[in-house]
N, C-alpha and C positions, 0 to 999 in steps of 0.2 A: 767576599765572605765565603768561608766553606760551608760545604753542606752540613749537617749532623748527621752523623750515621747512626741506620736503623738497629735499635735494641729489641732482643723476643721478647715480647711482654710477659713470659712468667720467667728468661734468663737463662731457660734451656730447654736444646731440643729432645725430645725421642729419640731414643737409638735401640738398637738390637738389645742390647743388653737390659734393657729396662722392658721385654717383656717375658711374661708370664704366660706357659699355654697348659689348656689345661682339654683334653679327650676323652670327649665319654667319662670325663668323672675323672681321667686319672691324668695328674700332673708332669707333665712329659716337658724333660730338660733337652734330652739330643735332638732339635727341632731344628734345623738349620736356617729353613726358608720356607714360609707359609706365602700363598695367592688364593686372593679368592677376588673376585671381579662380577660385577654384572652390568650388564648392557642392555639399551634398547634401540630396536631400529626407529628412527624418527624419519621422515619425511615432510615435504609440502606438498598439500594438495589444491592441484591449479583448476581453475573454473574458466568463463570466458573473458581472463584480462592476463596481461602481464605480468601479474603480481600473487600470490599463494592466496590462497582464498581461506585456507586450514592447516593442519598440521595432523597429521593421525601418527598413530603408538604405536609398535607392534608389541606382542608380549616380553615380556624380560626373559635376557638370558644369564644364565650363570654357570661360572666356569672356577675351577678350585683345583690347583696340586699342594703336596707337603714334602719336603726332605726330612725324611727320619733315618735318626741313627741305628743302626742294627739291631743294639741293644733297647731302643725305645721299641721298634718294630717287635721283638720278643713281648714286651708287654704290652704290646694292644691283640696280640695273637690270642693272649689266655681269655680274651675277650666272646673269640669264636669258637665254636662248638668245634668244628673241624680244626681250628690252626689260622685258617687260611685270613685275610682278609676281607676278601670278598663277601665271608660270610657272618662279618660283624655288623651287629643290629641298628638301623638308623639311629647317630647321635649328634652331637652337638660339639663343635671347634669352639672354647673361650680363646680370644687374646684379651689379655689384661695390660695395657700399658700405664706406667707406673715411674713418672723419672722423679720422684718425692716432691715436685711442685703439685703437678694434678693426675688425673688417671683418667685415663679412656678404655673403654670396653669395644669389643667386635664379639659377636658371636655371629659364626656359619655355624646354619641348622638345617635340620634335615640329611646327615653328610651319610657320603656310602662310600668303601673304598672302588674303583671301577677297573682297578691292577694290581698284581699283585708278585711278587719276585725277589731276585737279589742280583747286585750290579757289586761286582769287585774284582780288582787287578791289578796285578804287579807293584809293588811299592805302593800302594792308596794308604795312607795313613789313618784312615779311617773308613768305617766297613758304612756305608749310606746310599740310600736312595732316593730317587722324586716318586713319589706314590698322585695318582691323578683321582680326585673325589667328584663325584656328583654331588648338588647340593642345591636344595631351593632355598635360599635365601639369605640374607645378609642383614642385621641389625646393627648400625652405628649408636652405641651406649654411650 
């Protein structure tokens, strides 16, 4: 008898296309590739036996880059007094994912940008960078 094969229970996945990002308020299409990650160091803690006696935590960490397109990077600039990046006021990354069955949220909050520049050459068909953010936290909406 053959197996049945597994069906997604809402019949589709998430893709790039189905999200939504939204910076400091403003809705930014040339996004190519968002990361935002966080970790923690775990360990066990051994006593007088063979076997972990505990496990202690260390603090969380979190780590966040963005590819923006030139043209999006223009409009998070009027955002800074100077221009620059660097000097845009802690805000807040939405992703909105949205594939018309259900929607999930992420917000990075607390974001800084911690680089700032432009990267282009010869034939690039398009003008983009990876921008690297600080960022304390991560909300799964």
């Amino acid at each position: 008898m053959a197996q049945d094969k597994q069906v997604l229970i809402n019949g589709k996945a998430f893709s790039a296309s189905d999200i939504s990002l939204i910076i400091a308020g403003i809705n930014v299409a040339g996004v190519s590739a968002l990361t935002a990650t966080v970790s923690q160091e775990k360990t066990n803690n051994k006593g007088f036996s063979d076997e972990p006696v505990s496990r202690g935590r260390a603090t969380k960490e979190y780590e966040a880059s963005i590819d923006l397109s030139f043209s999006e990077t223009l409009k998070l600039r009027n955002l800074s007094p100077t221009r620059e990046l660097l000097n845009i006021p802690v805000f807040e990354v939405l992703a909105v994912l949205d594939n018309s069955v259900s929607v999930s949220k992420i917000r990075v909050k607390n974001c800084e940008f911690t680089d700032d520049g432009i990267e282009v050459a010869t034939d690039d068909p398009e003008v983009k960078r990876t921008y690297s953010l600080i960022i304390a936290g991560i909300d799964f909406i």
